[in-house]
Structures are given as C-alpha cells and as structure tokens.
C-alpha positions as CSV (number, residue, x, y, z in Angstrom):
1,X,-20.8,-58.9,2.3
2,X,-18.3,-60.1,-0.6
3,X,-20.1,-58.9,-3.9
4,X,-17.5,-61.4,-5.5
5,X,-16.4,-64.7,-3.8
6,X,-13.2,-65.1,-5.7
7,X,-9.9,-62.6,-4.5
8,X,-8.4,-62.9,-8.3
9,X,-12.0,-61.3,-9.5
10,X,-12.4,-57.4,-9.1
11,X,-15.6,-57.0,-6.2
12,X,-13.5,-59.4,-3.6
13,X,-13.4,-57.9,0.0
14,X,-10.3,-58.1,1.2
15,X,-11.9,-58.2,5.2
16,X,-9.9,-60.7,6.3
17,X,-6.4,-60.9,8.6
18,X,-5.1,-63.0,5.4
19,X,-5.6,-64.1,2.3
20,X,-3.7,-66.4,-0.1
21,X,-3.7,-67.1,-3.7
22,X,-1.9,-67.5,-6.9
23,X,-2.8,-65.4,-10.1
24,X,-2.2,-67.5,-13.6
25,X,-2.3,-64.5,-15.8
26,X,-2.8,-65.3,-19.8
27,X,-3.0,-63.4,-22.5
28,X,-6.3,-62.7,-24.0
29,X,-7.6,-65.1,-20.8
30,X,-10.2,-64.1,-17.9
31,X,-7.3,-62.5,-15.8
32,X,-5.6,-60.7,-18.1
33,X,-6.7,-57.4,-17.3
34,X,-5.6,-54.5,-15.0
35,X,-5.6,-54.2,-11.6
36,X,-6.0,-50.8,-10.6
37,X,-7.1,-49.7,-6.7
38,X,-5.7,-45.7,-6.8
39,X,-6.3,-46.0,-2.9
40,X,-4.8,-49.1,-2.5
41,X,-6.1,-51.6,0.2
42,X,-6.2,-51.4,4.1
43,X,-3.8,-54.1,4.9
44,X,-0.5,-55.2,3.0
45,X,0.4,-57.4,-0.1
46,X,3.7,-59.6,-0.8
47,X,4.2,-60.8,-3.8
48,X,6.5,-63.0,-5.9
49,X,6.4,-63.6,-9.7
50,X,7.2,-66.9,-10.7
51,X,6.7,-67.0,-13.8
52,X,6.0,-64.7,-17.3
53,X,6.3,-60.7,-16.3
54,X,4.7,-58.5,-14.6
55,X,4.8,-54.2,-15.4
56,X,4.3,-52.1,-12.0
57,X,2.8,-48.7,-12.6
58,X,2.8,-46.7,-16.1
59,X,4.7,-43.9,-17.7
60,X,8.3,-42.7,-15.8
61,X,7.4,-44.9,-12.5
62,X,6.9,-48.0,-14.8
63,X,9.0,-51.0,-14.1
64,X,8.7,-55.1,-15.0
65,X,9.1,-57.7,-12.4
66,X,10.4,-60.9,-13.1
67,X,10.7,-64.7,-12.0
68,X,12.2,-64.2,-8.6
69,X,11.1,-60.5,-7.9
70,X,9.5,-60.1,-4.6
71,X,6.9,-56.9,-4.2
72,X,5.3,-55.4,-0.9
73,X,2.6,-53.3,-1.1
74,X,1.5,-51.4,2.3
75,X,-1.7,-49.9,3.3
76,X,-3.0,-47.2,1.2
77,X,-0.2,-47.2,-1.8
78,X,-1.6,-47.3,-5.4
79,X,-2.0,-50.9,-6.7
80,X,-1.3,-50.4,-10.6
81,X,0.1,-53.5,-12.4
82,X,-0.5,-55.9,-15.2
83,X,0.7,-58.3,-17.1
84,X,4.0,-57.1,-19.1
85,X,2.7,-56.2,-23.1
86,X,5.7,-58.0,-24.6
87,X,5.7,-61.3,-22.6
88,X,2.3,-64.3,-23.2
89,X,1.8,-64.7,-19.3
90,X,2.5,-63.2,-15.9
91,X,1.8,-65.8,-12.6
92,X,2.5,-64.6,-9.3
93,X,2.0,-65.3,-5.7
94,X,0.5,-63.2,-3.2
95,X,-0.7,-62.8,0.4
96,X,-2.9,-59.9,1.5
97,X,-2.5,-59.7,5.3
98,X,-2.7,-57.3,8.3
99,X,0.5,-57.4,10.3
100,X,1.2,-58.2,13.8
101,X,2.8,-55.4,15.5
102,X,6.5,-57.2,16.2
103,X,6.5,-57.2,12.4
104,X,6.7,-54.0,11.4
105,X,10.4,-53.7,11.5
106,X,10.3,-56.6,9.3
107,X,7.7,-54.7,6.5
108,X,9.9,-51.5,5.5
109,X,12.3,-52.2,3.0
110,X,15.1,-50.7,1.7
111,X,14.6,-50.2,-1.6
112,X,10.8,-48.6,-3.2
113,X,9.5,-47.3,-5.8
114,X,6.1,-45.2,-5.1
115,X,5.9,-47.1,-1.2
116,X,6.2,-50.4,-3.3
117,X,9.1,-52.4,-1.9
118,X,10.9,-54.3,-4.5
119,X,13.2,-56.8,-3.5
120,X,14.9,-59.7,-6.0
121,X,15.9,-63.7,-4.8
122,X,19.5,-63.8,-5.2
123,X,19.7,-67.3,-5.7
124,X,17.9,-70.6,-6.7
125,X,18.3,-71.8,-2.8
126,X,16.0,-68.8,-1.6
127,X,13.9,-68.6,-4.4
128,X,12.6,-72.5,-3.8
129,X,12.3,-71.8,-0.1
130,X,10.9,-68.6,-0.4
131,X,8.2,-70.1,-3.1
132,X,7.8,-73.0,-0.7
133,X,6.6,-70.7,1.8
134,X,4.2,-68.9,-0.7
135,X,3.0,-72.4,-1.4
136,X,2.6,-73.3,1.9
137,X,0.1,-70.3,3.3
138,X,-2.1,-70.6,0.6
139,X,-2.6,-74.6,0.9
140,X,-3.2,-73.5,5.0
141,X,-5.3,-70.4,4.2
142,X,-7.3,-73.0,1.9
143,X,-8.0,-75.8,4.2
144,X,-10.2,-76.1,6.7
145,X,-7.8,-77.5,9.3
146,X,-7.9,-76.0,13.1
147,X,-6.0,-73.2,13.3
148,X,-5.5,-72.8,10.1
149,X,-5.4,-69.5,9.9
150,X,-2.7,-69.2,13.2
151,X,-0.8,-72.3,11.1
152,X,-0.6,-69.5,8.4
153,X,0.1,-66.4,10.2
154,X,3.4,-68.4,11.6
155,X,4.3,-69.5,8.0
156,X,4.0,-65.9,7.1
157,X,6.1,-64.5,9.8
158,X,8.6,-67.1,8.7
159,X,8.6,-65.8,5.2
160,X,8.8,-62.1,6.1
161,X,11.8,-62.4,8.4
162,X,13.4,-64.5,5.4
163,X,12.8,-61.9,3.1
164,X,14.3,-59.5,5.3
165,X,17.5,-61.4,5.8
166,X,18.0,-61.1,2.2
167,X,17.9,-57.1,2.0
168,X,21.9,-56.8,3.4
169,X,20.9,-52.8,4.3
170,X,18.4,-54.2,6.7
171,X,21.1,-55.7,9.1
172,X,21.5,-52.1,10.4
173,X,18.1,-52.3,11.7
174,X,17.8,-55.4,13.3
175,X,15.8,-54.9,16.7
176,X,17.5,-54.1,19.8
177,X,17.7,-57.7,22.0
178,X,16.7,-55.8,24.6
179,X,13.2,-54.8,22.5
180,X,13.1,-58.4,21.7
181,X,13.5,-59.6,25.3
182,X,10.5,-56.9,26.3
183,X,8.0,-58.1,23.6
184,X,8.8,-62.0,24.3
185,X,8.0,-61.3,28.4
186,X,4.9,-59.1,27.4
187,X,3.8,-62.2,25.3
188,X,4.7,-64.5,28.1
189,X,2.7,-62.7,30.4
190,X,-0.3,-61.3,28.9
191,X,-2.7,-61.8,32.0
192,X,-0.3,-59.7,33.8
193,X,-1.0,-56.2,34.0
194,X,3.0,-55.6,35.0
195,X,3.4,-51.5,34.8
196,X,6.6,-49.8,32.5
197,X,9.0,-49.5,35.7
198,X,8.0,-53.8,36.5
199,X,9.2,-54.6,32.9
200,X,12.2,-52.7,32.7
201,X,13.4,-54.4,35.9
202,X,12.8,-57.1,33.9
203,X,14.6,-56.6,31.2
204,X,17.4,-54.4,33.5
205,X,17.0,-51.4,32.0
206,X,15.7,-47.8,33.4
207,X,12.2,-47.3,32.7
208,X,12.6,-43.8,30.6
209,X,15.0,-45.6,28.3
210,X,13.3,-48.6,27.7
211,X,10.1,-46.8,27.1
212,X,12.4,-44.6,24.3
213,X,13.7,-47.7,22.5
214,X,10.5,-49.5,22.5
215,X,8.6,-46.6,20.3
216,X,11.7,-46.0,18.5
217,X,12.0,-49.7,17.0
218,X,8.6,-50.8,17.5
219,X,6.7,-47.6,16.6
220,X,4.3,-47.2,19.4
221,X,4.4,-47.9,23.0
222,X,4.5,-50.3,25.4
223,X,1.0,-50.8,26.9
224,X,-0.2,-50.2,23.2
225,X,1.5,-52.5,22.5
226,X,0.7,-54.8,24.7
227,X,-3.2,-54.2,24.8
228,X,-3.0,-55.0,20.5
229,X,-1.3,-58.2,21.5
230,X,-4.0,-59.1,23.9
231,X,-6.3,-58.2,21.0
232,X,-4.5,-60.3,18.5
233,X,-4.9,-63.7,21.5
234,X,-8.8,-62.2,22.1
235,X,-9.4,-63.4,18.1
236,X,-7.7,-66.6,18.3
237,X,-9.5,-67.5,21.9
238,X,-12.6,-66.6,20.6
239,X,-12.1,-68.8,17.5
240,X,-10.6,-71.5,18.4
241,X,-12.5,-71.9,22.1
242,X,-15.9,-72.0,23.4
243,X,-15.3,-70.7,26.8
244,X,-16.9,-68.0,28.5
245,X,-16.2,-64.4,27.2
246,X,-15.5,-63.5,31.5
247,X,-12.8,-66.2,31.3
248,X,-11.0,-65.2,27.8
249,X,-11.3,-61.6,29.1
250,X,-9.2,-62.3,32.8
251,X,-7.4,-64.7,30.7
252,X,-6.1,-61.9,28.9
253,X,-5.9,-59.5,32.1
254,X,-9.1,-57.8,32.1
255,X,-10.8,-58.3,35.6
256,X,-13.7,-55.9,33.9
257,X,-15.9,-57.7,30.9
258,X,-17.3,-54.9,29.7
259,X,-14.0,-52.7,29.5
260,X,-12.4,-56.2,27.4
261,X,-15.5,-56.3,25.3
262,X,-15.5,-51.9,24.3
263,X,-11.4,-52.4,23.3
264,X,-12.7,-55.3,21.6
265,X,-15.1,-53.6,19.1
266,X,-12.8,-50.4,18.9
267,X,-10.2,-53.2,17.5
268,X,-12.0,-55.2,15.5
269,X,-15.4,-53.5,14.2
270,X,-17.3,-56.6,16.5
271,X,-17.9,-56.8,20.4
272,X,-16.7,-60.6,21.5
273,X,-19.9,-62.2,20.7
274,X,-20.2,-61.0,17.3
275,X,-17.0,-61.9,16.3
276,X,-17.2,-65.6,17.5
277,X,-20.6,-65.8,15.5
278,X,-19.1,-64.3,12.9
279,X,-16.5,-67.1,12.7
C-alpha cells in the first residue's frame, strides 16, 4: 500500500509499469527539497528539465542540468539531485517505467556520469517534440481512458527511440535487421510455440548464429525472450478483457493453465486472478 498518494511526495511507491508527472520546483516552496534514494528505484527514470536548474549529485560528481537536458536513471543507480542553489526554480519532466525487453538497446546511452545517462536537445525542433512527448504520457497516464496505460507505453517507446536517434555514437549500435525481423515474428506469433531451428528458417539464418546475435543485442535469449513477451500480452489481456484465464493462457500458447498461471506469479508477484482484481 502507497503510504503517500502523490509520486512528487517522499513515501510514493513506485509499483507501477509507469508513472508520469511533472515537478514545479520553487524555492523555499513544498518541493524544494532533496531527493535522495542511495539505492535508487527498481525500474528506470527519464527526465527532461524544462525550466530553472537542476544539480545531479554533490561534491566531484556534481553537475547542473539545464532547459533541454535529458537524464536516465536505471535500476539501482543513486538518485541524488535538487534544485540548483544559485537559480529560484527547477521544473522537470519525468517518467518512471519498467522497460519492455526490445527496449533495452534503446536505454544505454553513451555518455554517464555515475550510471546516469545525460544527454542534451540539440535544437528547438527536438526539444518541442521531445517535450510534446513528455506532455503527452503524463496526460494518458492521467486519464482514465481504455488502454491508457498501453496508449502510454507506445508514446514512451516513441520518445525513447527519439532520444536515441539524437545520441550520433548510438548509430553504431543500431540492432541487427535480422534481430528485428526475429522479435517482430515472435510478436506476430506468440500462440506459437515455433522452436530456435523453426525461427531461424524464418528469418534464413542458421540456428547457432541466430541464437548468438539475439543474446548479443538483445541480452538474453530467445525463448526468454519470448516467454517475457507473452508475459507483457498476459497483463494487458487480463486488463483490458474479461475472458477466461484457459483462454488468455492458449491465447498466449500455453495448453497447461496452471504452468501460464506459476510463470505468471514468478513475473509479476500475482497469479492471473489476483492481478485482474488487482486492476
């Protein structure tokens, strides 16, 4: 249970697969204090100042940030930052969120300071659609639309790939179209349990290679892979649907309830049932 139901207050439990907000930082105001979580937080945070100035850390790692500085925070990295001592105001953007797997290439940027990726807008262009996106989350994550929370995880995938176009190091690590063409088929097809040696023919490739490639850009393997994806379709099914727990689970390519339920729980914390009552 949330001790505290607003995310710019400390005591907020970031439980969530995302979270959305702005922060209008004043001096001498409610929010002007320090945020400070040694540990960090399980999932990651990107962040964009837009207006004011932020300081990142203290003593030799300290640095400011600045309208049209983007942050990302990943799991576990110290969270230490505050509004900037010679500047009246810091606002900023931010989306807490767990990743989907495909993203991953997406989250490590080039340039960091403590795990913190630091990335600046080049341009007034980017910065309005970057901010637009920002914008555009948090007004999902705050309705209470269908899908709003799948309308928002597209809007964020979306923002992330933008943000990685702008990093020029990060065109040398573009995934392999062949990668791309395996995760769009496993996506296409996740009732079917199609084996390593099935998808390579696929994708025309020789098994042993394609299983190398897919753990070296994607970091884990294929029928992980796969079986997080299902996961990731399990939440929204359950969500967004009242049918039948037997159904979502063949739906999904598990002839075996019971099996779909216990990778369930181990990915989520819920068996199915919970989790749609938990909704």
């Amino acid at each position: 249970m949330n001790k505290q139901s607003n995310p710019l207050l400390p005591g907020y439990n970031f439980g969530a697969y995302l979270v959305a907000g702005c922060t209008p930082i004043e001096k001498g105001e409610e929010l002007d204090f320090t945020i400070n979580r040694p540990n960090g937080m399980k999932g990651y945070i990107i962040n964009l100042t837009i207006k004011g100035k932020g300081t990142i850390f203290s003593g030799k790692s300290a640095f400011d940030c600045s309208v049209g500085d983007l942050l990302l925070f990943p799991p576990n990295a110290i969270h230490y930052y505050h509004r900037a001592e010679q500047v009246e105001q810091w606002h900023h953007q931010w989306i807490y969120f767990r990743p989907r797997s495909l993203w991953l290439n997406w989250l490590n940027w080039s340039n960091t300071v403590q795990h913190i990726g630091r990335l600046t807008i080049p341009d007034m262009q980017n910065y309005q659609d970057i901010l637009q996106l920002f914008q555009s989350i948090e007004k999902e994550y705050n309705s209470d639309d269908l899908l709003s929370e799948e309308m928002s995880m597209c809007l964020l995938e979306q923002l992330l790939i933008k943000c990685f176009k702008l990093d020029p190091s990060n065109k040398q690590r573009l995934l392999d179209p062949r990668i791309l063409s395996t995760c769009h088929f496993i996506t296409d097809n996740l009732d079917k349990n199609y084996n390593i040696a099935e998808i390579a023919a696929h994708i025309h490739i020789s098994p042993s290679r394609l299983s190398h490639l897919f753990v070296q850009q994607i970091g884990t393997g294929i029928i992980k892979w796969r079986e997080e994806q299902r996961m990731i379709k399990a939440e929204y099914l359950l969500h967004a649907s009242n049918a039948p727990i037997y159904h979502i689970a063949r739906q999904l390519g598990y002839d075996d309830q019971l099996y779909f339920s216990r990778l369930f729980k181990r990915h989520s914390g819920l068996n199915p049932s919970e989790y749609r009552n938990s909704r």
